[in-house]
Structures are given as structure tokens and as C-alpha cells.
BATI-125919 format. One line per 2 residues: number of its first residue (from 1); for each residue x, y, z of C-alpha. Coordinates in pm, 1 decimal, always signed. Layout:
<rs>
NUM = X,Y,Z; ...
</rs>
This chain:
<rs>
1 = +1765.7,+5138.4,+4967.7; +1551.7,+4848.6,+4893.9
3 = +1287.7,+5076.4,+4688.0; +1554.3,+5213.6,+4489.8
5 = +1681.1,+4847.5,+4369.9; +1259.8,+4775.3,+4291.6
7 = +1268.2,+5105.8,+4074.3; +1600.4,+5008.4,+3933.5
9 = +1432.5,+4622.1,+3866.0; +1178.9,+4782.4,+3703.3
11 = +1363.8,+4968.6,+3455.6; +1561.2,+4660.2,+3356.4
13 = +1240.7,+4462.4,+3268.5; +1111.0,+4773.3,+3115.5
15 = +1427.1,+4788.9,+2862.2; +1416.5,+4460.9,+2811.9
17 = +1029.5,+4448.3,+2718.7; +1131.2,+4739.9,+2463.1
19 = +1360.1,+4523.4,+2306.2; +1185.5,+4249.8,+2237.5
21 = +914.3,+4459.7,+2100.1; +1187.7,+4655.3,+1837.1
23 = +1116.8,+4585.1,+1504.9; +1315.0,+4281.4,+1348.1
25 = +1522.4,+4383.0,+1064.0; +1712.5,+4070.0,+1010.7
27 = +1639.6,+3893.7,+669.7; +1567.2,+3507.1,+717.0
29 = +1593.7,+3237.4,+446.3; +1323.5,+2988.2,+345.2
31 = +1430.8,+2717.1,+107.2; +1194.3,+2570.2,-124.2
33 = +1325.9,+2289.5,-432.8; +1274.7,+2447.9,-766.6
35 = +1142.3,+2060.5,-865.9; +820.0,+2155.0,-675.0
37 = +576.0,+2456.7,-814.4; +383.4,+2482.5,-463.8
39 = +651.5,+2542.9,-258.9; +797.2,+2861.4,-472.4
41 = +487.1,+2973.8,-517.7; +393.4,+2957.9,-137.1
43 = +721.4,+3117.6,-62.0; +698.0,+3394.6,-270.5
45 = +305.0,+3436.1,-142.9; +469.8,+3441.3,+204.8
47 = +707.9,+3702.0,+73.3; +511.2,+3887.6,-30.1
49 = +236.8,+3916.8,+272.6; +531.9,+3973.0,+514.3
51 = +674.5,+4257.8,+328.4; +295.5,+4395.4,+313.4
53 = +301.2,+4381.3,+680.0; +612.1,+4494.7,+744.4
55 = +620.7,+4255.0,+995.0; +943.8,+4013.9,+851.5
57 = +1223.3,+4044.5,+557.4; +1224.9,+3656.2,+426.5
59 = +1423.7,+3570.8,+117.0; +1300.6,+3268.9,-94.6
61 = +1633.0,+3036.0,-186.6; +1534.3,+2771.0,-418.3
63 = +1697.5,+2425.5,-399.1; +1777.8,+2099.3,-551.7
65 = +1494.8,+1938.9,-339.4; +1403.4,+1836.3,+25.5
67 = +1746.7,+1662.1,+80.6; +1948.2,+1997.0,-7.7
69 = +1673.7,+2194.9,+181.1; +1681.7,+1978.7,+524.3
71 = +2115.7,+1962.9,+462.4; +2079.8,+2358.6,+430.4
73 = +1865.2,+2410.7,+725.8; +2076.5,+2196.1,+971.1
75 = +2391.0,+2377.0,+827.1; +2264.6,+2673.4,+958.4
77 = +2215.8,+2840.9,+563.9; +1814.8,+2793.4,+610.7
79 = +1601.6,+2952.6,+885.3; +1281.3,+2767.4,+733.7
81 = +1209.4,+2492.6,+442.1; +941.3,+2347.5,+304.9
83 = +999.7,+2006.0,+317.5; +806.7,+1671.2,+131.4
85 = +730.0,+1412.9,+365.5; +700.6,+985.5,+310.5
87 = +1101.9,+936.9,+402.4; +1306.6,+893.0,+698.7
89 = +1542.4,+1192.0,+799.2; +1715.9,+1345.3,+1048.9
91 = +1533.6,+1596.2,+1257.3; +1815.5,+1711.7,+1485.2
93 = +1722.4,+2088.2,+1567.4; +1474.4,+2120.9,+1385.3
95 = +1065.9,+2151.0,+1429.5; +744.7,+2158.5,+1239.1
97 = +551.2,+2514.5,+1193.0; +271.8,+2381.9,+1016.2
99 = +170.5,+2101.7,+713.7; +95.8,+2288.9,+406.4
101 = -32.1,+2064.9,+181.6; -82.5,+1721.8,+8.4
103 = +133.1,+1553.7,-210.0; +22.3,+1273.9,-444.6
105 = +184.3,+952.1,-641.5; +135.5,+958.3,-989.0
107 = +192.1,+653.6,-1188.3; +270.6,+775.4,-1574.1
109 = +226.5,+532.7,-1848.4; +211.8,+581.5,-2249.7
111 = -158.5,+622.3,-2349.3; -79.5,+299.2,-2536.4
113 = +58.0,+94.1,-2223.0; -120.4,-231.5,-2061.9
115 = -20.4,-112.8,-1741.9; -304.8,-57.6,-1561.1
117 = -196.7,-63.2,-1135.2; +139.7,-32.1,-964.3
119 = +196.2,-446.5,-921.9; +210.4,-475.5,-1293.2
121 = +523.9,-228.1,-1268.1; +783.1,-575.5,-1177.9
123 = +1068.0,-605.0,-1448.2; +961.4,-248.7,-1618.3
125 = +1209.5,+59.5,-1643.6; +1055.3,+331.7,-1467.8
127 = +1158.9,+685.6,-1390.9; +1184.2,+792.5,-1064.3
129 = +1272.2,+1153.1,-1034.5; +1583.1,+1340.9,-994.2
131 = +1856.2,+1241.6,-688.1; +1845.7,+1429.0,-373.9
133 = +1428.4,+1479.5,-422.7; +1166.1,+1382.6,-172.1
135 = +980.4,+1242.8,-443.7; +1252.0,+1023.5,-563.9
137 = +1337.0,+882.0,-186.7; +970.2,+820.9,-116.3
139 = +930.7,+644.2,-426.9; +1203.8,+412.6,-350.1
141 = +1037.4,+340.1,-9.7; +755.3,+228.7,-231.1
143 = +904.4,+11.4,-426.6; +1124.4,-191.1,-146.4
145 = +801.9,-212.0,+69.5; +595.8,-330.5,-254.5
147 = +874.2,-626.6,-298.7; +869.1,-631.8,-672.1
149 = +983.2,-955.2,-831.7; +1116.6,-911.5,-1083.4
151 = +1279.2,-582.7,-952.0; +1196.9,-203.8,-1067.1
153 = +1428.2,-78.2,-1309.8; +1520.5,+229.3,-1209.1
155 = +1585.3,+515.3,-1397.9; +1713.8,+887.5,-1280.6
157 = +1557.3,+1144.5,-1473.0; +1430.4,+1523.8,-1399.4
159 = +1063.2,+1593.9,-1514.5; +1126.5,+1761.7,-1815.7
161 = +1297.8,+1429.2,-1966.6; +1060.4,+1169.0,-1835.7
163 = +798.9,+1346.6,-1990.1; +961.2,+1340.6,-2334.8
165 = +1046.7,+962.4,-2284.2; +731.5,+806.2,-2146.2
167 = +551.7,+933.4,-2451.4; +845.5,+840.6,-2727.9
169 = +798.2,+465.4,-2531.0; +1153.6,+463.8,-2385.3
171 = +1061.5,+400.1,-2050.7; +780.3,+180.9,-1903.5
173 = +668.5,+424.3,-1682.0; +756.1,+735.2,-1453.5
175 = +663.3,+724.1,-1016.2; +698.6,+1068.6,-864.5
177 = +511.6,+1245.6,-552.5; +369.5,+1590.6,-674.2
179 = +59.2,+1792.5,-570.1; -261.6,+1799.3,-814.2
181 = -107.3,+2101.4,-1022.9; +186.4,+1903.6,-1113.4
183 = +432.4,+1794.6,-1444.7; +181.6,+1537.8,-1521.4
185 = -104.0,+1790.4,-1678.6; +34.3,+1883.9,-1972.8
187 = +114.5,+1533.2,-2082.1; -238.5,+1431.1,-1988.3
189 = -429.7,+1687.1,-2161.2; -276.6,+1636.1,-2485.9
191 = -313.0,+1259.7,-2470.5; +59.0,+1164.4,-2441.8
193 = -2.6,+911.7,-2137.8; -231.5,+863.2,-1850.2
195 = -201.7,+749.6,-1474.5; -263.6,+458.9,-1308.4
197 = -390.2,+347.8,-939.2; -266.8,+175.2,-661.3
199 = -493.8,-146.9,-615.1; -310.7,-214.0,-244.3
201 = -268.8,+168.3,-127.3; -463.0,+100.9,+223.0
203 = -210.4,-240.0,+234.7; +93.0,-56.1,+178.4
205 = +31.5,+258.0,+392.6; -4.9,+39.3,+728.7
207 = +419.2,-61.3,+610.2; +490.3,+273.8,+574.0
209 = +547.1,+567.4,+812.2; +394.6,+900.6,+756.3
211 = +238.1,+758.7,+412.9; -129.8,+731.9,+354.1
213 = -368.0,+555.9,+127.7; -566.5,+844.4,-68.8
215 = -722.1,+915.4,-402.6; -722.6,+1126.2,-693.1
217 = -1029.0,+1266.7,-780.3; -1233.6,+1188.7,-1072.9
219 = -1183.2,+1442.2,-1348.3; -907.7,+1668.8,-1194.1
221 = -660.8,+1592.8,-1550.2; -776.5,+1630.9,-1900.2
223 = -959.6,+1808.3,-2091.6; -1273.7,+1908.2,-2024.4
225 = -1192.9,+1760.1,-1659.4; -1260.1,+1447.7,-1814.1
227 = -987.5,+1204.2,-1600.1; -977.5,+1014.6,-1441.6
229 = -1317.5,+869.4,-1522.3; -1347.4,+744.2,-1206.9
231 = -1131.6,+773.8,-877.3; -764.9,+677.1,-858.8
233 = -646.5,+502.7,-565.9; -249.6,+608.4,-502.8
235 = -73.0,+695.1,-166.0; +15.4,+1077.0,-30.7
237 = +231.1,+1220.7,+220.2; +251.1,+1590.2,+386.6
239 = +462.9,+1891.4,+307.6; +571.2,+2048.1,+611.1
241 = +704.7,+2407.8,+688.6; +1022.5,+2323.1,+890.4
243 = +1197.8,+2540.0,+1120.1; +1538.8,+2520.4,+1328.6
245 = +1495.2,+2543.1,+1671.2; +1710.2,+2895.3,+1751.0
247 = +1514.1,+3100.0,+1532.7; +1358.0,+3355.9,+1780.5
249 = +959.6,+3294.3,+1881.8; +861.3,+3644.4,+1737.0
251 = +1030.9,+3540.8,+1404.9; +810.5,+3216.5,+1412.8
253 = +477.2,+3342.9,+1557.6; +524.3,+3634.6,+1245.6
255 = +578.1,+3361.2,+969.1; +301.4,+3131.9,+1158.9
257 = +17.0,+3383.6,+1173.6; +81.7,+3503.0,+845.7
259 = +81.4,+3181.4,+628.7; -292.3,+3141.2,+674.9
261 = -357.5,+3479.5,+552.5; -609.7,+3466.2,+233.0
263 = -388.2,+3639.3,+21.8; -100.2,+3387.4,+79.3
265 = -327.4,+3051.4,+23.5; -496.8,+3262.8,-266.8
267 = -187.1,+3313.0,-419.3; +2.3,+2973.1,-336.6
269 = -401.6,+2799.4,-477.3; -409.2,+2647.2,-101.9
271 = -747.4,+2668.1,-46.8; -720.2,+2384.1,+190.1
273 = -472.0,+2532.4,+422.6; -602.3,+2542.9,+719.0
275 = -530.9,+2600.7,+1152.1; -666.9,+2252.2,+1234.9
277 = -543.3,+2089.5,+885.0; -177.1,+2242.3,+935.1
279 = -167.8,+2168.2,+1295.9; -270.5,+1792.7,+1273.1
281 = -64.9,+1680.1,+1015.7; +276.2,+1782.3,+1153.0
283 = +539.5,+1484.5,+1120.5; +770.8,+1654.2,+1403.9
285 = +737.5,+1844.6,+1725.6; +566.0,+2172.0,+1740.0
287 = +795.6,+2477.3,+1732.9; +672.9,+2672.1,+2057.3
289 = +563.6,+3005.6,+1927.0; +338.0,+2799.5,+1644.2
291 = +206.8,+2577.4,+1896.0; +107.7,+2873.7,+2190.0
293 = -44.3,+3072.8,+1795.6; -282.0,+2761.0,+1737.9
295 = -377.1,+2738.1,+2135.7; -434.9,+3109.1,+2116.0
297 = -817.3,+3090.4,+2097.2; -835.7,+2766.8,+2322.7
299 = -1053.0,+2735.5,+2612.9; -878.1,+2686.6,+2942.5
301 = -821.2,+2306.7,+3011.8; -821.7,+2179.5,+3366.2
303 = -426.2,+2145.0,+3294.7; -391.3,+2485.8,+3275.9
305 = -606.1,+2538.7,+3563.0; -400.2,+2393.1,+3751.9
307 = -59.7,+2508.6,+3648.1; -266.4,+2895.8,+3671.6
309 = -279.8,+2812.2,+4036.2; +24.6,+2700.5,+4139.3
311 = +151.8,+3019.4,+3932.7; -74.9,+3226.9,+4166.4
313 = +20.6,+3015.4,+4498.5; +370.5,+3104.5,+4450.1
315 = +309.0,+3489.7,+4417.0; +87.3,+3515.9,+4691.7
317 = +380.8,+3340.7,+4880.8; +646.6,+3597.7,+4778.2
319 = +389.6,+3865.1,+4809.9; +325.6,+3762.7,+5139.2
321 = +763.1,+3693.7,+5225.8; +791.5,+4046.0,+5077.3
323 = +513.6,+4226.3,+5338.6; +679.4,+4015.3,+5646.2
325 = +1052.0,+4162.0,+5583.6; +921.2,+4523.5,+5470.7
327 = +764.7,+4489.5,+5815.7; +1066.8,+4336.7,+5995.4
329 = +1257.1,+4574.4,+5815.5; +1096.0,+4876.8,+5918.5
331 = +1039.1,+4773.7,+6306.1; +1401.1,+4777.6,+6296.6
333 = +1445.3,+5058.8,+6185.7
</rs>
């Protein structure tokens, strides 16, 4: 009788081990803001790889920026979103996968302005970037830390408009948080403004959470790669891949080990996407699959060591309960 309930244990964990092996044919949703060209174009690079694979179905659902995303993702509508970092939210449910990139501040000003650092912004109208953005929140924290007197000006504007109105003079300036590939290049190479630095960046990223001091690099605007002429001082914050916390571990470790594939970061231009990179500059709590995918090729700590024998102390001690009442068991009979 008591073999027959091992065999039928047995079979139980066998099924069970087949179905978490079947093939997932559910289709999850990543949401990316349609303000920001990385994200789409790492989403659809994702997409794309999975599909290869045959590994995940992920649909790409552009938003109105990180506020809509992270709203979207709590709601339950999201199962992952790429999220802009530098502002305070609420992480209830959800957890980091990976950072996927760097995301600059770019100070605009006409090519004709005397503007020439962020402190010389007090009293000026300056456009800060659509409502609901992480760009436009993280600019804001900026400016209160920065305690301009007189005060910013500010002015709510997508990037298509500020671009028109920095250059016709009717704004001072524009602030916004974008990667190196951003709105800005256009404007730049045809001589229609240029940026300016942040003198203080190292000051004001010890006041602000999750923002860093950090520079743009000489010649990565204009033509010719001509400018800056010489490196631009600014602040930067982190994209992260978000998750919520019910989406299954296979679902995760799939997306996980995929997004460092070399066609995705070809395709998304992240040649800096790396294990170590991603993994460091997470702003909330591993999800577990990600973090047990980057530990993968870890050596064994003395931590695990340890937990490795207290695993093996308590089978030998069931092994050993088992072999007493299979013998008590049979000297009864």
C-alpha cells in the first residue's frame, strides 16, 4: 500500500513537471511611451527576438509616458514597462528586470541665447515636456531642488512644438531627459540652438535620489560630430524594465535572457546593455527569475554552502525516518 501511494506521488510531480514545461501561449503586454524612441525600438527588438525563438508572444502598447505606463502596469493592463527613472513613484507589486539604458538632461537654448549653464535659467520661460512624462516630473525635481529665484517659468509643450519655439525665440529655453539619439539632433545639426551644462551637477545629484551627475560627450551632436566642443556636464537617471510581481518566473526568465541577445541591443543601438550594467543599476527589487538568470554562472558563496547543507541534513533525516518505518513496518508484518 505504501509503494503504491510513492508511485502514485510520483506521477503527480511528473504531471506537474510537464506542465510547467508546456509551451506558453499567452500574449503579454509591454508598454513603452511613444515620447521616447529607445523604448519602442527596444520593444519591438524584443518582439521580434521572442517570436524568433518561439519562446514568448509579447505585444508592444505604446503610451503617453512613464506615468500612464507605471498606472497601466499596476492596473493590471501591463505585464512589463519600460519605465524613466529620477522621480518618486509607487512601486506596489511591482519589480525591476533589468536597467536598460541612460537617459540624459538636455538644456536647449536659441543658437543666439546668453544662456550658457542651468543657474542662469531663474525668471526664463522654459519648456518642460509634455504632462504625465518622466522627463517632465524629473525636470521639475530639478528645478525645486535647484531653488531658482526668480522662479522657472514653466511651460507644457510636446517635442515637436518646443522645437519650433526655441528656435522662433518664444521660449527661453526647453529641459527634458532623453537618451543621446534624442529630439534635440535635428535642431542641433542645422544650427537652430545648442545645449548647455550643468556647472553644479555633482552638487545637485547628492539632493536627489536615483539622479546622477554625468556628461555628454564631446562631439556626439552636429555636424561633422563637431559638439559639443568640449564635454557637457548635465545629470542622468536609469530606464528600467519593470515587471508586476504575478507574472509567472518562466515568463520573466524568457524576456530576461532574451533582452541581452545581440540582435535585440543591435537593433534597439544598446551597445551598452549589459548583465553587470543592467543588474547594478536597478532602482527596485529584483524580480526572482531575473535575479536566479544573473546568479546563473555564479560561483558558490559560503551562503549557499551553507543553506546546500542544511538542504542535504534534512533529506538524509527523512531518508533515514523513511528506512526506520519501512523496517518497523515490515517486522510487523
Amino acid at each position: 500500500m505504501l509503494m503504491r501511494r510513492i508511485e502514485r506521488l510520483g506521477i503527480v510531480l511528473a504531471v506537474i513537471t510537464l506542465m510547467a514545461c508546456a509551451e506558453d501561449t499567452r500574449t503579454y503586454r509591454m508598454g513603452a511611451s511613444s515620447y521616447e524612441t529607445t523604448y519602442s525600438e527596444l520593444g519591438n527588438a524584443l518582439k521580434a527576438e521572442l517570436q524568433r525563438r518561439g519562446s514568448l508572444k509579447l505585444e508592444i502598447i505604446e503610451t503617453n509616458g512613464s506615468l500612464e505606463s507605471l498606472k497601466q502596469l499596476r492596473d493590471g493592463n501591463l505585464d512589463f514597462a519600460l519605465v524613466q527613472g529620477g522621480f518618486i513613484f509607487d512601486d506596489k507589486g511591482l519589480l525591476s528586470i533589468a536597467a536598460v539604458g541612460t537617459e540624459y538632461l538636455h538644456i536647449v537654448v536659441p543658437i543666439s541665447s546668453d544662456i550658457r549653464d542651468l543657474s542662469d535659467l531663474a525668471g526664463k520661460r522654459v519648456a518642460t515636456g509634455s504632462e504625465g512624462t518622466g522627463s517632465r516630473l524629473t525636470v521639475e525635481r530639478i528645478i525645486v531642488t535647484a531653488r531658482f529665484d526668480p522662479p522657472i517659468r514653466l511651460i507644457s509643450m510636446t517635442h515637436e512644438m518646443f522645437r519650433d519655439q526655441v528656435a522662433k525665440g518664444k521660449i527661453d529655453a526647453a529641459m527634458f531627459v532623453s537618451d543621446l539619439r534624442g529630439d534635440v539632433r535635428p535642431g542641433i545639426t542645422e544650427g537652430q540652438y545648442r545645449l548647455v551644462g550643468v556647472r553644479a551637477s555633482e552638487a545637485l545629484a547628492l539632493s536627489l535620489f536615483d539622479v546622477k551627475a554625468a556628461n555628454i560627450p564631446v562631439g556626439i551632436y552636429g555636424k561633422n560630430l563637431s559638439f559639443p566642443s568640449e564635454t557637457l556636464p548635465t545629470l542622468s537617471v536609469r530606464s528600467n524594465l519593470l515587471v508586476r510581481r504575478d507574472v509567472p518566473n518562466s515568463a520573466v526568465r524568457r524576456l530576461t535572457e532574451t533582452l541581452f541577445d545581440y540582435h535585440v541591443r543591435r537593433d534597439a543601438e544598446l551597445p551598452e546593455l549589459t548583465e553587470q550594467d543592467a543588474r547594478a543599476g536597478v532602482e527596485l527589487t529584483l524580480h526572482p527569475a531575473a535575479d536566479k538568470f544573473y546568479s546563473r554562472n555564479e560561483p558558490i558563496t559560503s551562503d549557499k554552502f551553507e543553506i546546500a547543507g542544511v538542504l542535504l541534513a534534512i533529506l538524509i533525516s527523512v531518508v533515514s525516518a523513511f528506512n526506520f518505518f519501512w523496517e518497523w513496518y515490515n517486522t510487523r508484518r
